[in-house]
C-alpha positions in Angstrom: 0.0 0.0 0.0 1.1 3.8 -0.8 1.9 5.4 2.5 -1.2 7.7 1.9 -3.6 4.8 2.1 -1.4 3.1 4.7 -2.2 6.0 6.9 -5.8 5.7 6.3 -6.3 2.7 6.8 -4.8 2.9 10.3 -6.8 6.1 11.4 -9.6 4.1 10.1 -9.0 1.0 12.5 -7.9 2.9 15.3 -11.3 5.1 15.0 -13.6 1.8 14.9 -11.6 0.4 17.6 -11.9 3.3 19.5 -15.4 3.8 18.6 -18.2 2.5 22.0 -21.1 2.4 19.4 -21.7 1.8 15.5 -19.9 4.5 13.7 -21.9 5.9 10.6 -20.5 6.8 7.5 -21.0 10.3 7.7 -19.3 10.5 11.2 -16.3 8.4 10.0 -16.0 10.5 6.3 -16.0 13.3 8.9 -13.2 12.2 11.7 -10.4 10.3 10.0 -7.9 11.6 8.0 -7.8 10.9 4.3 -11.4 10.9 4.0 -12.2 15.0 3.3 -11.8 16.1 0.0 -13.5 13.5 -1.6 -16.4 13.3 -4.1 -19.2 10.7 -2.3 -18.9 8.7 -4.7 -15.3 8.6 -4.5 -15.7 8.4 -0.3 -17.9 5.6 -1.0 -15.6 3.3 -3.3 -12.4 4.3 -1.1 -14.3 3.5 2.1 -15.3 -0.1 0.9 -11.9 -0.9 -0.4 -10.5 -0.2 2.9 -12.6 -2.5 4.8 -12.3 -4.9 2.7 -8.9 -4.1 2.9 -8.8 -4.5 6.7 -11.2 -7.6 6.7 -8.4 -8.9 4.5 -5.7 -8.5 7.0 -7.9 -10.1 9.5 -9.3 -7.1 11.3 -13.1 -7.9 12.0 -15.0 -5.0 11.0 -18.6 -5.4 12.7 -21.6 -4.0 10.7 -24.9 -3.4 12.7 -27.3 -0.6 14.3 -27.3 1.2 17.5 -31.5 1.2 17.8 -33.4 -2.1 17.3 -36.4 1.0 16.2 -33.9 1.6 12.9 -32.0 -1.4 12.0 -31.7 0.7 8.5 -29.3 2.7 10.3 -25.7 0.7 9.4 -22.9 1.7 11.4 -19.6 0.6 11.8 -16.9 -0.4 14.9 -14.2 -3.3 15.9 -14.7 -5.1 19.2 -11.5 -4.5 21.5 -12.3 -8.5 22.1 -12.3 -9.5 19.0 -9.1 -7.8 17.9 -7.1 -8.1 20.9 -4.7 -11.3 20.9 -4.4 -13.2 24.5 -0.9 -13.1 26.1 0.8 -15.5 24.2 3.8 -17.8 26.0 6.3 -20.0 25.1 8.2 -23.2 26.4 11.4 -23.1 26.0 11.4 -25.3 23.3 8.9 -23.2 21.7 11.2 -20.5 21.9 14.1 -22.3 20.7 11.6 -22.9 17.3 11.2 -20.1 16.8 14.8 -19.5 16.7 15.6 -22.0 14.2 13.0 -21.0 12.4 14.7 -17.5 12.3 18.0 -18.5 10.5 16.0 -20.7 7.9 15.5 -17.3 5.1 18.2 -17.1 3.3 15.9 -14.4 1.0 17.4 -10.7 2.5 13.6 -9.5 2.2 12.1 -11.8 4.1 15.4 -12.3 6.7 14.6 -8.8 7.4 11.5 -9.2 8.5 12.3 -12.4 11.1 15.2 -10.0 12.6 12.2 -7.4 13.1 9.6 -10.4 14.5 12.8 -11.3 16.6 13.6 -8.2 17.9 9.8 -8.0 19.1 9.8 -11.2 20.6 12.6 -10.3 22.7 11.2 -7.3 23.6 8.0 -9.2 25.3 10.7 -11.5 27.3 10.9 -14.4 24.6 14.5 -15.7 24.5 14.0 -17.2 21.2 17.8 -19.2 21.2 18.8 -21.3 18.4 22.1 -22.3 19.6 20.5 -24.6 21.8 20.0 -26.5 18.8 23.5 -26.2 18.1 24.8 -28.6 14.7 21.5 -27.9 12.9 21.7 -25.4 10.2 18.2 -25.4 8.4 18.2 -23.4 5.1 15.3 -22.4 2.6 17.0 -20.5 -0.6 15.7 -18.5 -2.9 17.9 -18.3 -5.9 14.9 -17.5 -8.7 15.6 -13.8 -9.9 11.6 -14.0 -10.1 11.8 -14.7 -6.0 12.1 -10.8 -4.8 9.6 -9.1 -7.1 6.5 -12.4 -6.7 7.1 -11.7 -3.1 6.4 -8.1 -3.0 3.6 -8.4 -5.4 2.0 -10.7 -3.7 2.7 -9.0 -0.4 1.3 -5.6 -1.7 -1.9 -7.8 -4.4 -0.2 -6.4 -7.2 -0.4 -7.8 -10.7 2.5 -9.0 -12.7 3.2 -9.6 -16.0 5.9 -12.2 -17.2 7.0 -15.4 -20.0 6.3 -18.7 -19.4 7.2 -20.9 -21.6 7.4 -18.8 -24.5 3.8 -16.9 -23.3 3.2 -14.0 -21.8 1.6 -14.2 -18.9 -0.4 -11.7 -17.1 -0.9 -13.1 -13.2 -2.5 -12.3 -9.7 -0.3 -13.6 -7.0 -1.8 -15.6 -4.5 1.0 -17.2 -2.5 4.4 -18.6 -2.9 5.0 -22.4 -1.4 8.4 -24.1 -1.5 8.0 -28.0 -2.6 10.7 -30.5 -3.3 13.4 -27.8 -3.5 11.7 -25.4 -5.8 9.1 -22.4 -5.6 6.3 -22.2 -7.3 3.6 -19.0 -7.2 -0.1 -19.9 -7.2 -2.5 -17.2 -8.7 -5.3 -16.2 -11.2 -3.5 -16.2 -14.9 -5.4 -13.9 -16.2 -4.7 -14.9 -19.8 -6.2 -18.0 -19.0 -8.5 -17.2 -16.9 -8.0 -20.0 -15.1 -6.1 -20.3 -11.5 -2.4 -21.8 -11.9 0.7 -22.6 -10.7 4.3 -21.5 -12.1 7.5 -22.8 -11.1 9.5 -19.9 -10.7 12.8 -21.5 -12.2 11.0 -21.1 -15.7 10.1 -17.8 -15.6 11.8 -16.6 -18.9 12.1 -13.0 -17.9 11.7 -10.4 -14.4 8.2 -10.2 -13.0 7.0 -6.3 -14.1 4.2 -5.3 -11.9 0.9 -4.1 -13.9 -1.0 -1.3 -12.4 -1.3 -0.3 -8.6 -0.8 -2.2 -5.5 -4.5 -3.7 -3.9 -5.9 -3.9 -7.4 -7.1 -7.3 -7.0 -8.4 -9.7 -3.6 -8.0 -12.9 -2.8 -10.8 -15.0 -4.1 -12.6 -16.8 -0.7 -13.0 -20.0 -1.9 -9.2 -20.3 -2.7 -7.9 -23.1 -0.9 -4.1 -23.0 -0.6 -3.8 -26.5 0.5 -5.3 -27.4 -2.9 -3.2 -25.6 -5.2 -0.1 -27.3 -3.3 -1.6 -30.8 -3.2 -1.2 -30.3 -7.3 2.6 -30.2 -6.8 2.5 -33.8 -4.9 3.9 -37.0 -7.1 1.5 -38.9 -8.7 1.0 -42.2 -6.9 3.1 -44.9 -8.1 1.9 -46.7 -10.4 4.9 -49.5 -11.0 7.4 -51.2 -9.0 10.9 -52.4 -9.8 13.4 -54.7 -8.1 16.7 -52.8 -7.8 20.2 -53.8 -5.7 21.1 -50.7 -3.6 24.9 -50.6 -2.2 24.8 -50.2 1.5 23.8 -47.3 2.7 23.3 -45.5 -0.4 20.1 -44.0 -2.2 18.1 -43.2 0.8 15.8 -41.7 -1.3 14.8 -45.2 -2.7 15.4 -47.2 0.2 12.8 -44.6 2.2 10.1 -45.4 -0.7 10.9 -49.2 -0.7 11.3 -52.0 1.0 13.8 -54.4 1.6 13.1 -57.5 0.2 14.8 -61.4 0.0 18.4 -60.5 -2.0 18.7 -63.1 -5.2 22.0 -64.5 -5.8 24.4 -63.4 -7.6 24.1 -60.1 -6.2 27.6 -58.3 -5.8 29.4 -57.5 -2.0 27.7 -54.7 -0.2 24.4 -55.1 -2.0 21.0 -55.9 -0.9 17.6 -55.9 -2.9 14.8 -53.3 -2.3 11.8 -53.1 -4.1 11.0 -49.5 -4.8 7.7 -47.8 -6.5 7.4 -45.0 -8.8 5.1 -43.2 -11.2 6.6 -43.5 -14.8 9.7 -45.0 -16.4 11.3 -42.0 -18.2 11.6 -40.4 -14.6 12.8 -43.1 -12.8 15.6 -44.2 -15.2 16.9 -39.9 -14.4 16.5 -41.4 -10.7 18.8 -44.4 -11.1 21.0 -42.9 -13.2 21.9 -40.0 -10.7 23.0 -42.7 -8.4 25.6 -44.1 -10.7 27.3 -47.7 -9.5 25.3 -47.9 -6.4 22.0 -48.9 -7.5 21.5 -51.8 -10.1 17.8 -52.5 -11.5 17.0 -56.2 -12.1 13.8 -55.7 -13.1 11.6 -54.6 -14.8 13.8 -55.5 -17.8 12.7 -52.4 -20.2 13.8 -50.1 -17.4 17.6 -52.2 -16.3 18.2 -51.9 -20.3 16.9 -48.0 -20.4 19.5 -47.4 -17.5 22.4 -49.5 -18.9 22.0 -47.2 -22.4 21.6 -44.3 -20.4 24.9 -44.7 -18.2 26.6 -45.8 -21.8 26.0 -42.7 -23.6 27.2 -40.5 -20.0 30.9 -42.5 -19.8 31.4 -42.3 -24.1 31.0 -38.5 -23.4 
Protein backbone atom coordinates (compact mmCIF):
# COMPACT_ATOMS: atom_id res chain seq x y z
CA UNK A 1 0.00 0.00 0.00
CA UNK A 2 1.13 3.78 -0.79
CA UNK A 3 1.92 5.39 2.46
CA UNK A 4 -1.18 7.70 1.95
CA UNK A 5 -3.58 4.81 2.06
CA UNK A 6 -1.38 3.11 4.65
CA UNK A 7 -2.15 6.03 6.95
CA UNK A 8 -5.81 5.65 6.26
CA UNK A 9 -6.25 2.66 6.82
CA UNK A 10 -4.83 2.93 10.26
CA UNK A 11 -6.84 6.11 11.36
CA UNK A 12 -9.58 4.10 10.08
CA UNK A 13 -9.01 0.99 12.48
CA UNK A 14 -7.94 2.90 15.30
CA UNK A 15 -11.29 5.12 14.97
CA UNK A 16 -13.59 1.77 14.91
CA UNK A 17 -11.64 0.35 17.58
CA UNK A 18 -11.92 3.27 19.50
CA UNK A 19 -15.39 3.83 18.63
CA UNK A 20 -18.19 2.48 21.97
CA UNK A 21 -21.06 2.35 19.40
CA UNK A 22 -21.74 1.84 15.52
CA UNK A 23 -19.94 4.51 13.72
CA UNK A 24 -21.87 5.88 10.63
CA UNK A 25 -20.46 6.79 7.53
CA UNK A 26 -21.00 10.28 7.73
CA UNK A 27 -19.31 10.52 11.19
CA UNK A 28 -16.33 8.45 9.97
CA UNK A 29 -15.98 10.49 6.33
CA UNK A 30 -16.01 13.26 8.86
CA UNK A 31 -13.17 12.18 11.73
CA UNK A 32 -10.41 10.27 10.04
CA UNK A 33 -7.85 11.64 7.99
CA UNK A 34 -7.82 10.92 4.28
CA UNK A 35 -11.36 10.89 3.99
CA UNK A 36 -12.16 15.01 3.28
CA UNK A 37 -11.77 16.13 0.01
CA UNK A 38 -13.46 13.49 -1.60
CA UNK A 39 -16.45 13.31 -4.10
CA UNK A 40 -19.22 10.73 -2.35
CA UNK A 41 -18.94 8.73 -4.72
CA UNK A 42 -15.32 8.60 -4.50
CA UNK A 43 -15.65 8.39 -0.33
CA UNK A 44 -17.91 5.63 -1.01
CA UNK A 45 -15.58 3.26 -3.28
CA UNK A 46 -12.37 4.27 -1.11
CA UNK A 47 -14.30 3.45 2.05
CA UNK A 48 -15.28 -0.06 0.90
CA UNK A 49 -11.87 -0.88 -0.35
CA UNK A 50 -10.53 -0.17 2.95
CA UNK A 51 -12.65 -2.48 4.79
CA UNK A 52 -12.26 -4.95 2.67
CA UNK A 53 -8.89 -4.14 2.94
CA UNK A 54 -8.80 -4.47 6.66
CA UNK A 55 -11.23 -7.57 6.68
CA UNK A 56 -8.43 -8.88 4.46
CA UNK A 57 -5.67 -8.45 6.96
CA UNK A 58 -7.87 -10.09 9.54
CA UNK A 59 -9.29 -7.10 11.30
CA UNK A 60 -13.08 -7.86 12.00
CA UNK A 61 -14.99 -4.98 11.04
CA UNK A 62 -18.56 -5.38 12.66
CA UNK A 63 -21.59 -3.96 10.73
CA UNK A 64 -24.93 -3.40 12.69
CA UNK A 65 -27.32 -0.61 14.34
CA UNK A 66 -27.34 1.18 17.50
CA UNK A 67 -31.51 1.20 17.76
CA UNK A 68 -33.43 -2.11 17.28
CA UNK A 69 -36.37 0.96 16.22
CA UNK A 70 -33.93 1.63 12.93
CA UNK A 71 -31.99 -1.41 11.98
CA UNK A 72 -31.72 0.74 8.45
CA UNK A 73 -29.29 2.68 10.34
CA UNK A 74 -25.74 0.75 9.40
CA UNK A 75 -22.94 1.70 11.40
CA UNK A 76 -19.64 0.56 11.80
CA UNK A 77 -16.90 -0.40 14.89
CA UNK A 78 -14.18 -3.35 15.93
CA UNK A 79 -14.75 -5.11 19.20
CA UNK A 80 -11.54 -4.54 21.48
CA UNK A 81 -12.26 -8.48 22.13
CA UNK A 82 -12.26 -9.52 18.95
CA UNK A 83 -9.14 -7.77 17.95
CA UNK A 84 -7.07 -8.05 20.94
CA UNK A 85 -4.67 -11.33 20.89
CA UNK A 86 -4.37 -13.15 24.51
CA UNK A 87 -0.93 -13.05 26.05
CA UNK A 88 0.84 -15.50 24.22
CA UNK A 89 3.78 -17.81 26.04
CA UNK A 90 6.33 -20.02 25.08
CA UNK A 91 8.24 -23.21 26.44
CA UNK A 92 11.44 -23.05 26.03
CA UNK A 93 11.38 -25.31 23.33
CA UNK A 94 8.93 -23.21 21.67
CA UNK A 95 11.23 -20.48 21.92
CA UNK A 96 14.10 -22.27 20.75
CA UNK A 97 11.56 -22.93 17.26
CA UNK A 98 11.24 -20.08 16.79
CA UNK A 99 14.80 -19.52 16.73
CA UNK A 100 15.59 -21.97 14.18
CA UNK A 101 13.01 -21.04 12.37
CA UNK A 102 14.70 -17.49 12.27
CA UNK A 103 17.99 -18.51 10.45
CA UNK A 104 15.97 -20.72 7.86
CA UNK A 105 15.49 -17.34 5.06
CA UNK A 106 18.24 -17.12 3.25
CA UNK A 107 15.93 -14.40 1.02
CA UNK A 108 17.36 -10.74 2.46
CA UNK A 109 13.57 -9.52 2.21
CA UNK A 110 12.06 -11.75 4.08
CA UNK A 111 15.43 -12.26 6.75
CA UNK A 112 14.60 -8.81 7.45
CA UNK A 113 11.50 -9.15 8.47
CA UNK A 114 12.34 -12.45 11.13
CA UNK A 115 15.22 -9.99 12.63
CA UNK A 116 12.22 -7.45 13.14
CA UNK A 117 9.65 -10.38 14.53
CA UNK A 118 12.78 -11.33 16.59
CA UNK A 119 13.59 -8.15 17.88
CA UNK A 120 9.78 -8.03 19.15
CA UNK A 121 9.84 -11.19 20.62
CA UNK A 122 12.60 -10.32 22.67
CA UNK A 123 11.18 -7.28 23.59
CA UNK A 124 7.99 -9.17 25.25
CA UNK A 125 10.66 -11.49 27.32
CA UNK A 126 10.87 -14.37 24.57
CA UNK A 127 14.49 -15.70 24.52
CA UNK A 128 14.02 -17.25 21.19
CA UNK A 129 17.78 -19.20 21.15
CA UNK A 130 18.82 -21.29 18.36
CA UNK A 131 22.13 -22.30 19.57
CA UNK A 132 20.53 -24.63 21.82
CA UNK A 133 20.00 -26.53 18.82
CA UNK A 134 23.52 -26.15 18.06
CA UNK A 135 24.78 -28.56 14.68
CA UNK A 136 21.48 -27.90 12.86
CA UNK A 137 21.70 -25.41 10.21
CA UNK A 138 18.22 -25.40 8.41
CA UNK A 139 18.16 -23.41 5.14
CA UNK A 140 15.32 -22.42 2.64
CA UNK A 141 17.03 -20.55 -0.62
CA UNK A 142 15.69 -18.47 -2.90
CA UNK A 143 17.93 -18.35 -5.94
CA UNK A 144 14.94 -17.49 -8.66
CA UNK A 145 15.58 -13.81 -9.91
CA UNK A 146 11.59 -14.01 -10.10
CA UNK A 147 11.78 -14.67 -5.95
CA UNK A 148 12.13 -10.83 -4.77
CA UNK A 149 9.60 -9.14 -7.15
CA UNK A 150 6.51 -12.44 -6.74
CA UNK A 151 7.07 -11.71 -3.11
CA UNK A 152 6.40 -8.07 -3.04
CA UNK A 153 3.60 -8.37 -5.44
CA UNK A 154 2.02 -10.74 -3.68
CA UNK A 155 2.69 -9.01 -0.36
CA UNK A 156 1.32 -5.64 -1.71
CA UNK A 157 -1.90 -7.79 -4.39
CA UNK A 158 -0.24 -6.38 -7.19
CA UNK A 159 -0.45 -7.82 -10.74
CA UNK A 160 2.47 -8.98 -12.68
CA UNK A 161 3.24 -9.61 -16.03
CA UNK A 162 5.92 -12.19 -17.17
CA UNK A 163 7.02 -15.41 -19.97
CA UNK A 164 6.32 -18.69 -19.40
CA UNK A 165 7.22 -20.87 -21.55
CA UNK A 166 7.42 -18.80 -24.54
CA UNK A 167 3.80 -16.90 -23.28
CA UNK A 168 3.18 -14.01 -21.84
CA UNK A 169 1.55 -14.16 -18.87
CA UNK A 170 -0.41 -11.72 -17.07
CA UNK A 171 -0.94 -13.14 -13.16
CA UNK A 172 -2.54 -12.27 -9.68
CA UNK A 173 -0.25 -13.64 -6.96
CA UNK A 174 -1.85 -15.61 -4.53
CA UNK A 175 0.96 -17.21 -2.48
CA UNK A 176 4.39 -18.65 -2.90
CA UNK A 177 5.03 -22.42 -1.39
CA UNK A 178 8.39 -24.09 -1.47
CA UNK A 179 8.00 -27.97 -2.57
CA UNK A 180 10.69 -30.52 -3.35
CA UNK A 181 13.39 -27.83 -3.50
CA UNK A 182 11.65 -25.42 -5.80
CA UNK A 183 9.14 -22.36 -5.61
CA UNK A 184 6.32 -22.22 -7.32
CA UNK A 185 3.58 -19.04 -7.21
CA UNK A 186 -0.09 -19.85 -7.18
CA UNK A 187 -2.50 -17.23 -8.71
CA UNK A 188 -5.29 -16.19 -11.24
CA UNK A 189 -3.53 -16.24 -14.90
CA UNK A 190 -5.39 -13.89 -16.18
CA UNK A 191 -4.68 -14.87 -19.76
CA UNK A 192 -6.18 -18.04 -19.00
CA UNK A 193 -8.51 -17.19 -16.87
CA UNK A 194 -7.97 -19.97 -15.10
CA UNK A 195 -6.12 -20.32 -11.52
CA UNK A 196 -2.39 -21.80 -11.95
CA UNK A 197 0.69 -22.58 -10.69
CA UNK A 198 4.33 -21.54 -12.06
CA UNK A 199 7.46 -22.77 -11.11
CA UNK A 200 9.53 -19.90 -10.67
CA UNK A 201 12.77 -21.52 -12.20
CA UNK A 202 10.99 -21.15 -15.70
CA UNK A 203 10.07 -17.76 -15.55
CA UNK A 204 11.77 -16.57 -18.94
CA UNK A 205 12.13 -13.01 -17.88
CA UNK A 206 11.71 -10.35 -14.42
CA UNK A 207 8.23 -10.18 -13.04
CA UNK A 208 7.02 -6.30 -14.07
CA UNK A 209 4.24 -5.26 -11.91
CA UNK A 210 0.93 -4.13 -13.89
CA UNK A 211 -1.02 -1.30 -12.35
CA UNK A 212 -1.30 -0.29 -8.60
CA UNK A 213 -0.85 -2.17 -5.51
CA UNK A 214 -4.51 -3.69 -3.91
CA UNK A 215 -5.90 -3.88 -7.39
CA UNK A 216 -7.05 -7.32 -6.96
CA UNK A 217 -8.40 -9.69 -3.62
CA UNK A 218 -8.04 -12.94 -2.76
CA UNK A 219 -10.79 -14.96 -4.09
CA UNK A 220 -12.61 -16.76 -0.70
CA UNK A 221 -12.99 -19.97 -1.95
CA UNK A 222 -9.22 -20.31 -2.74
CA UNK A 223 -7.88 -23.14 -0.90
CA UNK A 224 -4.11 -23.01 -0.63
CA UNK A 225 -3.76 -26.54 0.50
CA UNK A 226 -5.34 -27.37 -2.90
CA UNK A 227 -3.24 -25.59 -5.18
CA UNK A 228 -0.07 -27.31 -3.34
CA UNK A 229 -1.60 -30.79 -3.20
CA UNK A 230 -1.24 -30.31 -7.29
CA UNK A 231 2.57 -30.23 -6.84
CA UNK A 232 2.48 -33.82 -4.94
CA UNK A 233 3.91 -36.95 -7.10
CA UNK A 234 1.48 -38.90 -8.66
CA UNK A 235 1.02 -42.16 -6.92
CA UNK A 236 3.06 -44.89 -8.06
CA UNK A 237 1.86 -46.71 -10.39
CA UNK A 238 4.88 -49.50 -10.99
CA UNK A 239 7.45 -51.20 -8.97
CA UNK A 240 10.86 -52.45 -9.80
CA UNK A 241 13.37 -54.70 -8.07
CA UNK A 242 16.69 -52.77 -7.78
CA UNK A 243 20.22 -53.83 -5.70
CA UNK A 244 21.12 -50.66 -3.59
CA UNK A 245 24.88 -50.64 -2.16
CA UNK A 246 24.83 -50.24 1.51
CA UNK A 247 23.75 -47.26 2.72
CA UNK A 248 23.33 -45.54 -0.37
CA UNK A 249 20.08 -43.97 -2.18
CA UNK A 250 18.10 -43.15 0.80
CA UNK A 251 15.84 -41.74 -1.31
CA UNK A 252 14.79 -45.15 -2.71
CA UNK A 253 15.37 -47.22 0.22
CA UNK A 254 12.82 -44.62 2.19
CA UNK A 255 10.10 -45.40 -0.72
CA UNK A 256 10.89 -49.22 -0.68
CA UNK A 257 11.26 -51.98 1.04
CA UNK A 258 13.83 -54.40 1.59
CA UNK A 259 13.06 -57.50 0.18
CA UNK A 260 14.82 -61.42 -0.03
CA UNK A 261 18.36 -60.50 -2.01
CA UNK A 262 18.75 -63.12 -5.22
CA UNK A 263 21.95 -64.48 -5.82
CA UNK A 264 24.43 -63.41 -7.58
CA UNK A 265 24.14 -60.06 -6.24
CA UNK A 266 27.64 -58.31 -5.80
CA UNK A 267 29.41 -57.48 -1.99
CA UNK A 268 27.73 -54.72 -0.18
CA UNK A 269 24.38 -55.10 -1.99
CA UNK A 270 20.99 -55.95 -0.86
CA UNK A 271 17.55 -55.92 -2.89
CA UNK A 272 14.76 -53.35 -2.32
CA UNK A 273 11.79 -53.08 -4.09
CA UNK A 274 10.99 -49.45 -4.84
CA UNK A 275 7.67 -47.75 -6.54
CA UNK A 276 7.42 -45.00 -8.85
CA UNK A 277 5.06 -43.16 -11.17
CA UNK A 278 6.64 -43.49 -14.76
CA UNK A 279 9.73 -45.00 -16.40
CA UNK A 280 11.27 -42.05 -18.19
CA UNK A 281 11.61 -40.38 -14.61
CA UNK A 282 12.84 -43.06 -12.83
CA UNK A 283 15.60 -44.19 -15.17
CA UNK A 284 16.90 -39.91 -14.44
CA UNK A 285 16.54 -41.41 -10.75
CA UNK A 286 18.75 -44.41 -11.14
CA UNK A 287 21.00 -42.85 -13.17
CA UNK A 288 21.94 -39.96 -10.68
CA UNK A 289 23.01 -42.66 -8.45
CA UNK A 290 25.63 -44.08 -10.73
CA UNK A 291 27.29 -47.69 -9.51
CA UNK A 292 25.33 -47.92 -6.35
CA UNK A 293 22.04 -48.89 -7.52
CA UNK A 294 21.48 -51.76 -10.14
CA UNK A 295 17.82 -52.45 -11.50
CA UNK A 296 16.98 -56.18 -12.11
CA UNK A 297 13.75 -55.66 -13.09
CA UNK A 298 11.59 -54.57 -14.82
CA UNK A 299 13.79 -55.53 -17.82
CA UNK A 300 12.67 -52.38 -20.21
CA UNK A 301 13.84 -50.15 -17.41
CA UNK A 302 17.60 -52.19 -16.30
CA UNK A 303 18.18 -51.91 -20.33
CA UNK A 304 16.94 -47.97 -20.40
CA UNK A 305 19.47 -47.40 -17.45
CA UNK A 306 22.36 -49.51 -18.94
CA UNK A 307 22.03 -47.24 -22.40
CA UNK A 308 21.58 -44.32 -20.35
CA UNK A 309 24.89 -44.73 -18.22
CA UNK A 310 26.61 -45.84 -21.78
CA UNK A 311 25.96 -42.65 -23.57
CA UNK A 312 27.17 -40.51 -19.96
CA UNK A 313 30.90 -42.48 -19.78
CA UNK A 314 31.35 -42.29 -24.14
CA UNK A 315 31.02 -38.47 -23.38
Amino acid sequence: MAPRKSERIMNLAICLLMARRFLDKNHIREVVEGYAGLSDAAFERTFERDKDDLRAMGVPVETGSNSPLFPDEVGYRIRRQDFELPPIDFTAAEATALGLASQVWGTATIAERTVSALAKLRAAGVDPDASRLSGISPRIGAKEPAFEPLWQATMTRTRVAFGYRGVPREVEPWLLTYRRGSWYLAGLDRTRQAPRMFKLARIEDAPKPVGKPGSYVLPDDVDPAALTRSLEPAPPTAHALVAIRGDSAPDLRRRGVPVESPAGLPPGFTAWRVPYTNDRDFVTEVCGHGPAVLVLEPVAVRTRVIERLAEVAAR
